[in-house]
N, C-alpha and C positions, 0 to 999 in steps of 0.2 A: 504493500500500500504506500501512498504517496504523503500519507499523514504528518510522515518526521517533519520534509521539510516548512509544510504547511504551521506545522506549533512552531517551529522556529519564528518561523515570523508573526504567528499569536500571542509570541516572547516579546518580539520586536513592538509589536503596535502595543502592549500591556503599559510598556514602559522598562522593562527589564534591563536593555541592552543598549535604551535612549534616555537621552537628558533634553527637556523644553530647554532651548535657546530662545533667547528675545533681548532686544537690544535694550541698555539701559536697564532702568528698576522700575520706570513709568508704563505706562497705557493709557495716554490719554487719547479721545478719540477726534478723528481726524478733522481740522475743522480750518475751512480757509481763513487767511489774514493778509494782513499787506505784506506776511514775510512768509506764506504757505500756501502755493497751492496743492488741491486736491482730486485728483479724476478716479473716476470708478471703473473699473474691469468689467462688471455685471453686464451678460449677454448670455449670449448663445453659445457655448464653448465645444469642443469635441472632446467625446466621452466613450469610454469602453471598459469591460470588465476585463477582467484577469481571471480567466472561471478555467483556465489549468487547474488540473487536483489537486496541485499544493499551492495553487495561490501564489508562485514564486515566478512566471515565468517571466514579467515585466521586469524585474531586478536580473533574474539569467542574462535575459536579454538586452538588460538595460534601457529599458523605453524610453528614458528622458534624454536619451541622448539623440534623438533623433524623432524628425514630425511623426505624431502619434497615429497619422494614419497610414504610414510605414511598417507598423508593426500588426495590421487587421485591421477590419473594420470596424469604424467608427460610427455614432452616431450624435444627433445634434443634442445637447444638455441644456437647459436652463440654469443658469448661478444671478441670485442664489434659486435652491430646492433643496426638495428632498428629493434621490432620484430614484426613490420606491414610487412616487408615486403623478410619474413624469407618463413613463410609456401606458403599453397595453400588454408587456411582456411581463409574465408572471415570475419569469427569470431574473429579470430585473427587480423587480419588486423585492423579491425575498433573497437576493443576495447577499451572498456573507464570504467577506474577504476585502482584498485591494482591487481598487475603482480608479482609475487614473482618468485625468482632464487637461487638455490642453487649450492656450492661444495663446494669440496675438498680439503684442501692444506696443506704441512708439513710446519714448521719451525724449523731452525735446533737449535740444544743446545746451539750449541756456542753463539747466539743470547742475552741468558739468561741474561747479562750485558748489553745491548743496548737498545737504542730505539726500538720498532719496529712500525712501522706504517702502516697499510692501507688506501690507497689513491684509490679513482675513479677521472677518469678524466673527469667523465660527465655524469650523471641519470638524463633523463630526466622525470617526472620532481620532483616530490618527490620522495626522497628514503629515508627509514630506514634497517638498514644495524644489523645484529647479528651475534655475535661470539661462536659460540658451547652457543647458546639458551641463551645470554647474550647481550643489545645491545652497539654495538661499537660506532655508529655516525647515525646523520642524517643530513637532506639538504632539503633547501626547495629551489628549484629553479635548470632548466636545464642550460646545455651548461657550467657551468665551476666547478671546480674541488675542491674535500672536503676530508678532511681525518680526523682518528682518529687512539692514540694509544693503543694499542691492547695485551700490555703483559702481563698482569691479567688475560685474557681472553683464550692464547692460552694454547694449549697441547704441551707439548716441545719434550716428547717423542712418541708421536700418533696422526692420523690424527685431524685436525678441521674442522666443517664443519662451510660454512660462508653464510648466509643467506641474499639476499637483497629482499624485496618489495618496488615496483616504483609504484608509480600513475601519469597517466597522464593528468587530469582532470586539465584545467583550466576555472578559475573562474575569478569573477572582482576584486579579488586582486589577481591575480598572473600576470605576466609576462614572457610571453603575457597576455595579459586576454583573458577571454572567459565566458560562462553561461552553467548551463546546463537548457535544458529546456525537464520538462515533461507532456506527452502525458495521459490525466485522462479518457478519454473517449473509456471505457474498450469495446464499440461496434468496436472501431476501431483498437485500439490499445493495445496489450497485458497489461495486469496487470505491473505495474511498470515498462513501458515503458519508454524512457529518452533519449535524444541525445544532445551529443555535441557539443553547435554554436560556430566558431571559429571567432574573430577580425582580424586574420591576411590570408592572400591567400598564405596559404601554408600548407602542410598535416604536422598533429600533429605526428609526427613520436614518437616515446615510445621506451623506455629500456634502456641498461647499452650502450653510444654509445662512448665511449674512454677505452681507457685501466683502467684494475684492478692489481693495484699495491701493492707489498711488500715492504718495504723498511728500512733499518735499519742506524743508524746512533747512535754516541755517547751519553751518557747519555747526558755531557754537546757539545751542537752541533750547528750552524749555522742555526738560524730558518729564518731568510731575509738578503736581501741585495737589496739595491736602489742604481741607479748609474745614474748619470745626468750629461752629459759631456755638453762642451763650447767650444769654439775656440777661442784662441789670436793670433791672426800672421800665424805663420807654425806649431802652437805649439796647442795639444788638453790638455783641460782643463778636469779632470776624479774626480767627488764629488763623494764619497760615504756614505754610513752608513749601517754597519754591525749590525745584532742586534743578541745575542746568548740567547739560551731557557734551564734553566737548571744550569747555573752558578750560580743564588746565590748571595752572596758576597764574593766567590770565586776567587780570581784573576788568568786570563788566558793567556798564553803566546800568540802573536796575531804576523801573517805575510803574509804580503797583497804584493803581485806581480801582473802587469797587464804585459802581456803576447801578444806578437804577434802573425800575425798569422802563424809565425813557431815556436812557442812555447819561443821567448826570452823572455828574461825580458827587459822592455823596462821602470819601473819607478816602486816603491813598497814603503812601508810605514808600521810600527810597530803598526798604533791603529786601532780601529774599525772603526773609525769614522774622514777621511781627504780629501786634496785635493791634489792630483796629477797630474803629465805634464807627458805628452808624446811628449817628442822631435821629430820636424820636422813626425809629425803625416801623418796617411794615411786615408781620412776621410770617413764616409760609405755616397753613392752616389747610387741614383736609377739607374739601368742599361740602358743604352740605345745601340740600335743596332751598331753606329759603334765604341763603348767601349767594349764592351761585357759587362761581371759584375764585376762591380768595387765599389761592396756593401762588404768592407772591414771589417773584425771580428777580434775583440781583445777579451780576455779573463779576468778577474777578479779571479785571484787565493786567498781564503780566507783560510788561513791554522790557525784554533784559536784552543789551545790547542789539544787533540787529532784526530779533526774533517778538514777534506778539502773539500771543495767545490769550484766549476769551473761554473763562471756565463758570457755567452758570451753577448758583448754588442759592439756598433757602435759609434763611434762618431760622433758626427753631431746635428745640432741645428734649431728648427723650429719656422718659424716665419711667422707673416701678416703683411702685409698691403693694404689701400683700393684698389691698384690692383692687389694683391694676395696672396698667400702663397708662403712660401721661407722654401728651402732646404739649411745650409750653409749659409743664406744668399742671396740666388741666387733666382730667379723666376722661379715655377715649375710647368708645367703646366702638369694637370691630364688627361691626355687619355687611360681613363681605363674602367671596365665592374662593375656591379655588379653580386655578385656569391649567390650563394645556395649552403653550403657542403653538401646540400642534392638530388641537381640536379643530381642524379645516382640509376641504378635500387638497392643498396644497401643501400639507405636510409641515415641517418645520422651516420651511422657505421663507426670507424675509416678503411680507405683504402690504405694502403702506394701507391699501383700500380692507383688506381685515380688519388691521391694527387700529383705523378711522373708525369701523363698526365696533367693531369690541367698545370702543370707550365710548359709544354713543350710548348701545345696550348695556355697558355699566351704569352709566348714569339713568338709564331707564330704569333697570332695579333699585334704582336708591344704593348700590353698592358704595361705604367709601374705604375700602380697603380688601386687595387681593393676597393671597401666596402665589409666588411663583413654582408651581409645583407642577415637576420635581425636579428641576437645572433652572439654570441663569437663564433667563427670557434677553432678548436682543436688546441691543441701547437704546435701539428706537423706542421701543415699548414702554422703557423706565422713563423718556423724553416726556411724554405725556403724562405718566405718574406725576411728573417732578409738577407740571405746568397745569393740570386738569386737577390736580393736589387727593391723589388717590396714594392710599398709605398701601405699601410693598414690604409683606412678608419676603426677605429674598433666600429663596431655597438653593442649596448647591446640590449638583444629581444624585449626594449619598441615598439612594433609593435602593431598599432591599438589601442591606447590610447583614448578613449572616455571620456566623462565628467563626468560618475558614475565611469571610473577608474581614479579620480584625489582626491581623500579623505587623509585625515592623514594615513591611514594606508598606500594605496598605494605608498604615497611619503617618507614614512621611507623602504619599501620593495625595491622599486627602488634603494634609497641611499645605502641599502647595498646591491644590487646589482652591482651598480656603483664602491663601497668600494673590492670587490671582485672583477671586471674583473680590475680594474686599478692596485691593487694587484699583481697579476696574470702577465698583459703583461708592466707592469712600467720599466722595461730595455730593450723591446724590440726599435732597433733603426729603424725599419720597421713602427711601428705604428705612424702616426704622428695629426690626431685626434681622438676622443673621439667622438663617436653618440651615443645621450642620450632617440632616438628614432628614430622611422619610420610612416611619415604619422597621428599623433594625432591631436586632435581636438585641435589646437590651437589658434583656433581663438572663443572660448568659455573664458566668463569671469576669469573662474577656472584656463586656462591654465596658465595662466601670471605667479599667483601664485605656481605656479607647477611647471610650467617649471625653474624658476627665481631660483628656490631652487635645485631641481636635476640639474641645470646647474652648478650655482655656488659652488655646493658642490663638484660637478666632476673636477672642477679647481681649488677647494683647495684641494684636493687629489696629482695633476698631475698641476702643473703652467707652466711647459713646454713643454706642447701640446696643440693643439688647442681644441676648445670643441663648439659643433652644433647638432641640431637635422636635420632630412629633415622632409620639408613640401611640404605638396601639395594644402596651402591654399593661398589664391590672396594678392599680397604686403598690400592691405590698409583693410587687417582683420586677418593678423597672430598679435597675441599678445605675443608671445612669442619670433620669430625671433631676436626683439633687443638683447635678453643674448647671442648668439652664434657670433663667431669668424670670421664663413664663413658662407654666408646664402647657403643653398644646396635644391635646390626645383624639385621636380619632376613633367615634364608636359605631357603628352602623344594627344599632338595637332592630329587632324589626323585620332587616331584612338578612343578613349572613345568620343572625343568630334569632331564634322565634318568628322564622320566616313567615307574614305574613299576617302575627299579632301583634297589633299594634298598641291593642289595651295591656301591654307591659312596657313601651318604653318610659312612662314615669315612673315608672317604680323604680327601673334598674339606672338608668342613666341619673336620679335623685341618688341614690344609692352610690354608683358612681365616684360624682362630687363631691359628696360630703366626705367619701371614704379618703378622697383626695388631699382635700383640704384638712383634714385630720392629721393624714401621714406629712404634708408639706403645710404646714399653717402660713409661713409665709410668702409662699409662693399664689401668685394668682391663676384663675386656670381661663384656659382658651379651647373652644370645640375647634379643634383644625378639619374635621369631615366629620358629615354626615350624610344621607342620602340614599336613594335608590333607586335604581333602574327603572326605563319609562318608554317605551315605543309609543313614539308620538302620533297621536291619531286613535289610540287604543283606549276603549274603554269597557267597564263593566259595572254592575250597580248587584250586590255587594261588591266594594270594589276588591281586588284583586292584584297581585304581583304583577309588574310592568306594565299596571294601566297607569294612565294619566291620573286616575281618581287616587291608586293605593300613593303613588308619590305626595299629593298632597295629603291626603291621610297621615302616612308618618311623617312627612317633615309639620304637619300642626301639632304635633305631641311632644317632639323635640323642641319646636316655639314655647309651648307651657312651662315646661322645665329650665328652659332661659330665661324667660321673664321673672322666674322665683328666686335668679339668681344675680341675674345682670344687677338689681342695687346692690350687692354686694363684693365678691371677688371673682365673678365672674367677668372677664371683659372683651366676649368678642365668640363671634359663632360664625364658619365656615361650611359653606355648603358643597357637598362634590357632586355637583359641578356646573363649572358656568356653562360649559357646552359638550355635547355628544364629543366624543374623539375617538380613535383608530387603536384597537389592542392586536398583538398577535392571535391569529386564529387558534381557535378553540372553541369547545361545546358549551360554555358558559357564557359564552360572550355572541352576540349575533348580530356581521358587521360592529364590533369594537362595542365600548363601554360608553351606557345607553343613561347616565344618570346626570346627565345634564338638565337644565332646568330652562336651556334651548337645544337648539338639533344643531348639528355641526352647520347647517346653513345660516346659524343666529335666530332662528324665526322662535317664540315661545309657546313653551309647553304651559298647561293648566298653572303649573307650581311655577311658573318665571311670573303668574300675576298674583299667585300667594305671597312670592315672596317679593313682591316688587308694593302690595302692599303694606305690608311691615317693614320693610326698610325704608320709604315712604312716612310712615306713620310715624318713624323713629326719631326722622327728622323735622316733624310736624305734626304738634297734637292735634292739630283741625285738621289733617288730612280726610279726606273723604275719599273712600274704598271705589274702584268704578263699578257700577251694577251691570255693566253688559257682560264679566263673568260670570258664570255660576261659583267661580273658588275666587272667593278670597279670606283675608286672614281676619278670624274673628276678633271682635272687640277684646277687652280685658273682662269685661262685667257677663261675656258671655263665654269664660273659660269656663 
């Protein structure tokens, strides 16, 4: 069998045998100025599998060293996508291994003095990348963004070609994890047969799925900027630290402006590295309906010798205590969904025209706050977090962590994972915790140890955001809960467990809680999921499992049990899911996981106007319920 050399290179994309390269310690995202421009690569690219038995023939062969439709045929790819779910080929779709893509691109002369950089904003999940048959960068690990400089490598006066191969293969050290397992019994199963088991309930979507960027920027130039504001009085408190890549022992002339949001200047400072006021401030606040959005942006102008850069950020300060979390200061209770940027028949491809609905339909629900679950959602998406002032659970993929994925290697792959999405969204004023998973075995000896260190290393990264995983394991055998800020547990009463009764989720989920808050008294608690399954259009009267009726049925009984809780330490209820999205086939799932509270087209189900009237209501005691439902959510005096 052809298996060996196939795990060599399931070594290779795991991270085993590679180290993430990226230039500098920054990732800021690419943004023109009068000393930057920025072009996109995103098109049409040429695409082909590597579907030899062991997945090796492109490296045999060496494909990047030559136009990729020299090596087979090709076909036309969309970047970004997913390229599961591009073609009509089922081959495609369910492919597992290396995926190579190639093109085209000029850079112009003038360039010759400058940085130049190529940046992805997301290869899921390994990629090694080449420049006219030279390699530029690699990445181990999907969902956030890598780059490398590329001037050695380009043609100044003629085309370059740029080469990526992705693998998608995960294993028990990547994140997520996963296995592959192979099929030996050549009566049944073809010669070097092999499929891949996933840890998490969701389709392994594959490819380049953010923008491919050009970007240029001064020799000596702005590689980060950390900005961590406070509040005194009427007055917002702006820390920074500049850090520049390139200088040397150079000395740089440095001029730092913070910028409203009509462009004044409102406070500025000469070094890289101070503390600034913003008089009589305007602070960034989640929206609520009868506010509108009043998630207010300021600007960070960093002009250090030749180079400017423009970093928008919020002010505003988050905090806990054992009955909640606080915005400002203030008690903030979470009435929001969790999402999937892949819950759409486009896969995990970046989508402006999605990304525009989603936050119309959030704000249709009265949502003001999401998780990103179960990876880092694209920068676009937190863009509008920051600006539309929708508060961001930010989850990193630890999805389905078991007890073979808690070894040294795993807990150094996580930490820089953790070291790269805090990176990445560390000025965003939308973000206000850190999830360091979804769903892991934490109630196994190993986790304590595991969890205790990817926790506390995500809060010596970031000390002014909160930091949790979600569990879905019982208060008196999670072993890890105590490191996290807020406990976040997912219970699905109802429908996994007493499938179909629903006159028991007060009892247990009451039951629950209190058990919780008993074993952690100071700890506040958060529903990270609830939910269940819904084929849209479907009904019955009594209702019934995946009718429209049973969804709203159990999520009204989980509403009763949060209202008895929310005045006190409870602060925030997560529904799964804001919309239908795509799982690996299987008998439990039909077309993917159906417990959205819209259909993967956005359109809403019964329970998107249950719940659109209580979050609604939440935000407005005079709300009035619409009556052209039959569901909506009952008063209080009629619980």
């Amino acid at each position: 069998m052809a298996s060996s050399a196939f795990h060599r290179l399931v070594l290779v994309a795991s991270g085993v045998c590679a180290v993430t390269m990226v230039t500098g310690q920054g990732m800021l995202y690419p943004r023109s100025s009068e000393s930057r421009v920025v072009n996109t690569l995103d098109g049409m690219w040429s695409f082909r599998m590597d579907d030899s038995p062991s997945r090796d023939q492109g490296f045999t062969d060496q494909w990047w060293t030559k136009p990729l439709k020299q090596t087979g045929d090709v076909i036309p790819m969309a970047v970004p996508s997913s390229y599961n779910d591009v073609t009509a080929d089922r081959a495609v779709r369910d492919f597992v291994g290396w995926a190579w893509y190639e093109t085209d691109f000029f850079v112009s002369s003038d360039w010759q003095d400058r940085v130049v950089s190529l940046r992805f904003g997301s290869v899921h999940y390994y990629a090694m990348v080449w420049v006219n048959g030279q390699e530029a960068v690699r990445h181990n690990g999907g969902h956030l963004p890598f780059e490398g400089v590329i001037n050695d490598m380009v043609n100044w006066t003629s085309s370059n070609r740029l080469t990526v191969a992705v693998n998608n293969t995960l294993t028990p050290l990547t994140l997520p994890p996963g296995s592959i397992e192979w099929q030996k019994d050549t009566s049944r199963y073809p010669d070097g047969y092999f499929v891949q088991n996933l840890q998490m309930d969701f389709f392994n979507y594959a490819g380049i799925h953010r923008h491919v960027q050009i970007y240029t920027k001064p020799r000596i130039n702005i590689d980060d900027i950390i900005i961590v504001t406070d509040i005194q009085g009427d007055n917002g408190i702006v820390n920074y630290n500049v850090t520049l890549a390139g200088n040397g022992d150079q000395s740089v002339s440095v001029k730092i402006n913070v910028l409203d949001a009509d462009g004044a200047v409102v406070a500025s400072s000469s070094r890289l590295s101070d503390q600034v006021v913003i008089v009589n401030v305007t602070l960034w606040w989640p929206w609520t309906m009868t506010t509108g959005t009043p998630a207010y942006m300021y600007t960070l102008q960093v002009m250090a010798g030749d180079d400017v850069y423009r970093e928008p950020f919020g002010v505003r300060t988050v905090g806990v205590t054992s009955q909640g979390f606080l915005i400002n200061s203030k008690p903030f209770y979470c009435h929001g969904v969790d999402k999937h940027e892949d819950s759409d028949i486009r896969g995990k491809g970046l989508d402006y025209p999605l990304i525009a609905r989603d936050f119309y339909m959030l704000k249709w629900l009265g949502v003001n706050c999401f998780r990103s679950s179960h990876y880092p959602y694209a920068e676009e998406i937190l863009d509008q977090a920051d600006r539309q002032g929708i508060v961001v659970i930010n989850e990193c993929p630890g999805v389905g962590i078991r007890e073979n994925n808690m070894g040294p290697e795993n807990v150094a792959h996580h930490k820089e994972v953790m070291w790269e999405f805090v990176r990445r969204d560390k000025n965003r004023p939308a973000v206000v915790m850190w999830s360091t998973a979804n769903e892991p075995r934490s109630d196994v000896p190993k986790a304590e140890l595991y969890f205790g260190e990817v926790i506390n290393y995500t809060r010596s990264l970031d000390p002014s955001r909160l930091v949790t995983f979600i569990s879905n394991k019982d208060y008196n055998t999670d072993r890890a809960v105590k490191f996290v800020d807020v406990i976040c547990f997912n219970r699905y009463y109802g429908w996994y467990k007493d499938t179909g009764h629903t006159e028991v989720i007060k009892l247990q989920l009451a039951t629950d809680i209190k058990n919780w808050r008993k074993t952690h008294p100071t700890k506040p608690l958060l529903m990270s999921e609830y939910g269940a399954g819904t084929v849209a259009g479907l009904h019955q009267e009594p209702s019934y499992v995946f009718t429209e009726d049973y969804q709203v049925e159990l999520m009204s009984e989980y509403h009763k049990v949060f209202d008895t809780y929310r005045a006190q330490y409870f602060t925030g209820e997560l529904v799964w899911n804001f919309a239908d999205f795509i799982t690996a086939e299987g008998v439990t799932r039909v077309v993917g996981n159906k417990k959205g509270v819209l259909t993967r087209q956005r359109q809403p189900k019964a329970s998107a106007h249950l719940l659109r009237d209580r979050y609604h209501a939440m935000f407005d005691s005079k709300y009035v319920p619409s009556n052209r439902y039959r569901y909506r959510y009952p008063k209080r005096e009629e619980l």
